[in-house]
N, C-alpha and C positions, 0 to 999 in steps of 0.2 A: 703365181705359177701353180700353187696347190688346187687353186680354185678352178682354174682353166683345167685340171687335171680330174678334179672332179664331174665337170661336167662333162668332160670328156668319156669319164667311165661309165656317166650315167646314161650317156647315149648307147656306150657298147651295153651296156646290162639289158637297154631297150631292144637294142638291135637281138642280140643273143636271145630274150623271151621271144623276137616272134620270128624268130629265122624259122623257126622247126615248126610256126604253129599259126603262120598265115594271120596276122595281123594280132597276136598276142600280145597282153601288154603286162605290166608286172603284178599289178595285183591280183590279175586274174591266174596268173604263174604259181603265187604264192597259195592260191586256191588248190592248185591242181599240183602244188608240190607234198611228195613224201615227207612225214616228219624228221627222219636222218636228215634231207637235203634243206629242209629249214633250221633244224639246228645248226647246221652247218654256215647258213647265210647268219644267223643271229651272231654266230661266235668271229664271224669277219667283221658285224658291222660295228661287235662290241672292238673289235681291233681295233677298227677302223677309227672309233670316238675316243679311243687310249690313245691313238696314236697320236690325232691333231690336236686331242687335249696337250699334252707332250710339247708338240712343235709350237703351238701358241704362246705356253708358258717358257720355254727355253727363249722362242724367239722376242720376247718382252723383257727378259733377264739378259739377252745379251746384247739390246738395245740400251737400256739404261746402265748397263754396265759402262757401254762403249759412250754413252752422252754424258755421265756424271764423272769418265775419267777425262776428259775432255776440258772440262770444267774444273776440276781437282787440278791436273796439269800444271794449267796459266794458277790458278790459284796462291798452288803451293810455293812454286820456285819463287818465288821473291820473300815470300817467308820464311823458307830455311833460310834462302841468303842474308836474309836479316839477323838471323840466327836465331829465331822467336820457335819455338819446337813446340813450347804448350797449344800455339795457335794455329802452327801445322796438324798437332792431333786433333785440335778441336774441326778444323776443315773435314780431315781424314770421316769423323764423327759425321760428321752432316753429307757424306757423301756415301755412306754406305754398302751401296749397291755397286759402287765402281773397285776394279777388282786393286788394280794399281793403289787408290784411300785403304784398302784391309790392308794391302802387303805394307805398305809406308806407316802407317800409324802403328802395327806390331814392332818394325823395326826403330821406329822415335821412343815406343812406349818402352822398349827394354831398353835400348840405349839411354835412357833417363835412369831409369832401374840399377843401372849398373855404375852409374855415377862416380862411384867408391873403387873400384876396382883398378888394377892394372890397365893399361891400352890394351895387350895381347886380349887380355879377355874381354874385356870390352867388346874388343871387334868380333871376336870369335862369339861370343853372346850374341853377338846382335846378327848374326851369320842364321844359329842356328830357329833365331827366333823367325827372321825371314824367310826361311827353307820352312818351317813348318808353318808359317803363313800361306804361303804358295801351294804346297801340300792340300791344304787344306782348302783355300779357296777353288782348286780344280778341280778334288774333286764335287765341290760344289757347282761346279758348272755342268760337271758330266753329271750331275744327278739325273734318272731317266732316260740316257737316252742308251741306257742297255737295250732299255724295252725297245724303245726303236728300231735294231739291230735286228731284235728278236722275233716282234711281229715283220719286220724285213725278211726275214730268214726263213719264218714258218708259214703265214699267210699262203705263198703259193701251195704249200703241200695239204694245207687247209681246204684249200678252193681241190685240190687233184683228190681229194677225199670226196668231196664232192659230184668232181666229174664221176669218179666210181661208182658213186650210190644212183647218180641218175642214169648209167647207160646199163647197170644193174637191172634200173626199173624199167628201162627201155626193151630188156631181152625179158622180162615177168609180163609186160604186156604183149609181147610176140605170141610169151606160150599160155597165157590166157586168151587173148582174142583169136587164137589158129590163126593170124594173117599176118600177111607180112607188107613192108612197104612205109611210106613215109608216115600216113595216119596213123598207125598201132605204133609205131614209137616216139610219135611226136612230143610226149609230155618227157622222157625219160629224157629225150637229147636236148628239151630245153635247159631241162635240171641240171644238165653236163655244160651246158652253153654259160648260164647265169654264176653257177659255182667257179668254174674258171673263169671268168671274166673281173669278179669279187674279189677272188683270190689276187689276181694283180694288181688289181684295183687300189687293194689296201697294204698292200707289197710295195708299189712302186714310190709311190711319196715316202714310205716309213723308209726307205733305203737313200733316197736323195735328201731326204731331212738328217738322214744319219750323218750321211757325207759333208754336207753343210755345216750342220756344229760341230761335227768334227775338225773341222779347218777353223772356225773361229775360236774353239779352245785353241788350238797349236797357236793361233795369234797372240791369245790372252797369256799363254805360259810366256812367247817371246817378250813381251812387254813386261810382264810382273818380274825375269829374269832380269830383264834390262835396269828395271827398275831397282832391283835390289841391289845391283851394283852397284851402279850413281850412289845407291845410300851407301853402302858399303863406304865408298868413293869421298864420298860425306862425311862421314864420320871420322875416316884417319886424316885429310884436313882439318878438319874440326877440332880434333885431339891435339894437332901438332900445330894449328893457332894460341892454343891455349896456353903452352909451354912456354 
C-alpha cells in the first residue's frame, strides 16, 4: 500500500515539476529552485525517511509480536494445566517479543514470589504486577508513533510554507522581468506545485500508518487484558486446589 502510494506521489511531484515549465523534470527543478523552497523539500524528505523508518519498525514488532503469541498460546495452556509454572516462564522467556509471554511471565514470576503470603494478597499482588506489565508493554508498542501523528499533522503546513516561498518567487520574477504571463512565473509555481505535492506526499502515509497501529495496539491491550484475567482466573483455582 505504502509503495503504491509512493509511487504515486512520485508521479504527481513529476507532473507538478512540469505542469508550469513544459516538459520540466525534477532535477532540473531542483536546479532552478530557491534555497528557502529546497530547504523546505529536504526537511519533507527527511520526514518522509523518519516516517517509514517508523512504520517498518513498528510493523516488524507488531508482526512478531502477533507470530510468537500465537506460538506462546498453544504452548503455554497445557503447561499451566499441568501445573508446571517454572516451564511456563521458561516459554514466556524464549518468546519475548510476544506481548501476551511479558504479561503472563510477570504475573507467574510474582505469583511464585509471593508463595508465603495470604490468598488475598497473593491475588491482589499478582493483579498489580500484571497491570504494570500491560502498562508497560504498550507503552512499548506505542513507542514512535507520536512522531507519526506529528509529521501527519505538520508535513502539510510544511509543504504550504513552501507553496508561499514559491509563488513569492513567482511575483519577484514578474517585477524583475517587467512581463507577465506563463513564462516569467513558471519557476516560482513550480516551486508552489512540487512543495505541496511533498507535503501530502509525506502527510498521507504518516496519518494512515498512524491509524493502523493505532488499532493493533487497541487489539494487543484487549488480548494482554484478556489475558490477565484467565491468570487472575488461574491463580484463585490454583489456590483453592491446594487447600
Amino acid at each position: 500500500m505504502f509503495a503504491t502510494l509512493s509511487a504515486l506521489g512520485f508521479w504527481l511531484l513529476t507532473e507538478a515539476a512540469s505542469a508550469a515549465g513544459g516538459g520540466w523534470d525534477l532535477p532540473h527543478m531542483w536546479e532552478i529552485m530557491s534555497w528557502p523552497a529546497r530547504i523546505v523539500v529536504i526537511v519533507l524528505i527527511g520526514m518522509s525517511i523518519w516516517s517509514f523508518g517508523v512504520m517498518f519498525d513498528r510493523g516488524f514488532t507488531y508482526a512478531a509480536a502477533r507470530k510468537q503469541s500465537r506460538y506462546f498460546v498453544q504452548a503455554v495452556a497445557g503447561t499451566l494445566k499441568d501445573g508446571k509454572i517454572d516451564e511456563a516462564i521458561r516459554i514466556a522467556e524464549r518468546n519475548k517479543k510476544s506481548h501476551i509471554a511479558q504479561v503472563v511471565a510477570s504475573g507467574l514470576a510474582d505469583f511464585q514470589a509471593s508463595a508465603g503470603l495470604p490468598e488475598d494478597e497473593i491475588i491482589e499482588a499478582s493483579k498489580r504486577a500484571l497491570e504494570r506489565s500491560v502498562a508497560i508493554t504498550h507503552a512499548n508498542f506505542k513507542r514512535g508513533l507520536g512522531s507519526l501523528a506529528t509529521i501527519g499533522a505538520t508535513a502539510p503546513f510544511v509543504g504550504l510554507f513552501g507553496t508561499v516561498v514559491g509563488i513569492i518567487n513567482a511575483f519577484r520574477q514578474i517585477q524583475t522581468q517587467k512581463v507577465t504571463g506563463l513564462t516569467a512565473v513558471a519557476g516560482g509555481i513550480a516551486e508552489a506545485l512540487v512543495a505541496t505535492a511533498l507535503g501530502l506526499l509525506v502527510a498521507v502515509p504518516a496519518v494512515w500508518a498512524y491509524n493502523y497501529f493505532t488499532g493493533k495496539i487497541e487489539s494487543f491491550d484487549v488480548e494482554m487484558d484478556n489475558s490477565s484475567k484467565e491468570l487472575i482466573n488461574y491463580f484463585i483455582l490454583r489456590r483453592k486446589g491446594q487447600k
